[in-house]
VOPAGU-2260 file (C-alpha; in pm, 1 decimal, decimal comma):
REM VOPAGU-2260
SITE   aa  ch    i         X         Y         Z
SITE  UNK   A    0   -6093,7     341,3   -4467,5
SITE  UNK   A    1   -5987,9     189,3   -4156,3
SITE  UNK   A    2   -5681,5     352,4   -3999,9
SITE  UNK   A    3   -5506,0     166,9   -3690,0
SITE  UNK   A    4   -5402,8     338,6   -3352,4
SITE  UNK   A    5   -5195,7     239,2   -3160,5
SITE  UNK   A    6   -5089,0     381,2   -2814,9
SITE  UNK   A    7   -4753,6     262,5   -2587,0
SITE  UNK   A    8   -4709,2     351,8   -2289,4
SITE  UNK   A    9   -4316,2     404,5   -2169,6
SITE  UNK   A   10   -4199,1     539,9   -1834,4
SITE  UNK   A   11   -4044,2     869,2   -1910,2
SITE  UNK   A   12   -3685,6     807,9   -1807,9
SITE  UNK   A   13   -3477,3     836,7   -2086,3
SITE  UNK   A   14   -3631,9     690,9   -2383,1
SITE  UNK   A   15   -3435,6     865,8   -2688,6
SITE  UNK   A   16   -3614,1    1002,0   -2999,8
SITE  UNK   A   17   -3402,5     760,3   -3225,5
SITE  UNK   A   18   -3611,7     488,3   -2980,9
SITE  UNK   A   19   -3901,2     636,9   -3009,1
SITE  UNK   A   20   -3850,5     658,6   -3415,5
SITE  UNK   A   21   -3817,6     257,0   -3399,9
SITE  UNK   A   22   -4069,9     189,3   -3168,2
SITE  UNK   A   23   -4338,1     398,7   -3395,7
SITE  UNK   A   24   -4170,2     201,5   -3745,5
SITE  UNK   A   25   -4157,7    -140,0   -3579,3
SITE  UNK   A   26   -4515,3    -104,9   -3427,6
SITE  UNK   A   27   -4651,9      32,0   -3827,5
SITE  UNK   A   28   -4465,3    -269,4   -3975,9
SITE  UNK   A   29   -4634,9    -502,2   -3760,3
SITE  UNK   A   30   -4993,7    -363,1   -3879,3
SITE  UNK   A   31   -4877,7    -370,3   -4237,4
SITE  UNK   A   32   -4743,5    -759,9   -4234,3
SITE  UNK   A   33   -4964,6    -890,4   -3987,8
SITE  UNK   A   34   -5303,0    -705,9   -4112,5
SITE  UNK   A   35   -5182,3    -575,3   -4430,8
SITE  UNK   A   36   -5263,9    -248,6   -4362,3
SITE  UNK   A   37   -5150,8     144,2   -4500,4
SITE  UNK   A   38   -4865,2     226,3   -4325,2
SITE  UNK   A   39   -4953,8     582,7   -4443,8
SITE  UNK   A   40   -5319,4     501,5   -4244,4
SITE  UNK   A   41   -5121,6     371,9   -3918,2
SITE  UNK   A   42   -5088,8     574,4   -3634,3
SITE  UNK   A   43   -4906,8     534,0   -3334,0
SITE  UNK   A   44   -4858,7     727,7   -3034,2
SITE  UNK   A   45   -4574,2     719,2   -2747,5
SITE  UNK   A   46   -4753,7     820,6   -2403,9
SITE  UNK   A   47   -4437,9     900,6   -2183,1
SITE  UNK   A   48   -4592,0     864,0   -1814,3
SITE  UNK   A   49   -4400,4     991,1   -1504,1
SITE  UNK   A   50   -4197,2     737,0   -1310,6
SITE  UNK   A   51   -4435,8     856,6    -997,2
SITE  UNK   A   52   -4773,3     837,1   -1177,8
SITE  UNK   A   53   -4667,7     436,3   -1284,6
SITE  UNK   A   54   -4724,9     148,2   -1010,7
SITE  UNK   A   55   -4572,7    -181,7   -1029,6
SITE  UNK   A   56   -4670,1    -456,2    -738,4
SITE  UNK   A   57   -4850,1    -170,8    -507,8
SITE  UNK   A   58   -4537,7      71,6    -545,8
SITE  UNK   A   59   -4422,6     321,0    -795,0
SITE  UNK   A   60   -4199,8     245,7   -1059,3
SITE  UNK   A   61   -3935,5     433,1    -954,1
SITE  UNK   A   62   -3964,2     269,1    -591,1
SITE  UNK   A   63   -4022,8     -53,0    -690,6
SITE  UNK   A   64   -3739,1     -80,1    -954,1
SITE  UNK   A   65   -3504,8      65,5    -636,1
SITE  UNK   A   66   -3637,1    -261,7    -448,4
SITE  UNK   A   67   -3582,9    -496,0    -764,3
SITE  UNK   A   68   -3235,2    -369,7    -816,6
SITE  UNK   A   69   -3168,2    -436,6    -426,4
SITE  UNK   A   70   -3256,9    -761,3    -480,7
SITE  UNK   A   71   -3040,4    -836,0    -765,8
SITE  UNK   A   72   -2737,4    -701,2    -619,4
């Protein structure tokens, strides 16, 4: 039997476990319309990466979201 994985990758700044809980239902409901596969043979996986360990544009996240928001404002 074929089981899907599937892995996201979030910045770890807040994300809350009710998010998380949608995140891994939305992703297994995807699999089961689009490839109509198990839900029970679906896994998925939240990697929660620190904001320092993430680079956007030659910066870190947390750096380069600073800049972005300075630009907005």
């Amino acid at each position: 039997m074929e089981m899907p994985f599937v892995n996201i990758k979030i910045a770890r700044d807040g994300a809350t476990r009710e998010q998380k809980a949608a995140l891994i239902q939305g992703m297994t409901d995807v699999l089961v319309k689009v490839l109509n596969k198990s839900p029970n043979g679906t896994f998925v996986v939240i990697d929660e990466v620190d904001l320092e360990n993430w680079g956007v544009g030659g910066l870190p996240l947390d750096e380069f979201r600073r800049r972005a928001a300075a630009k907005g404002s």
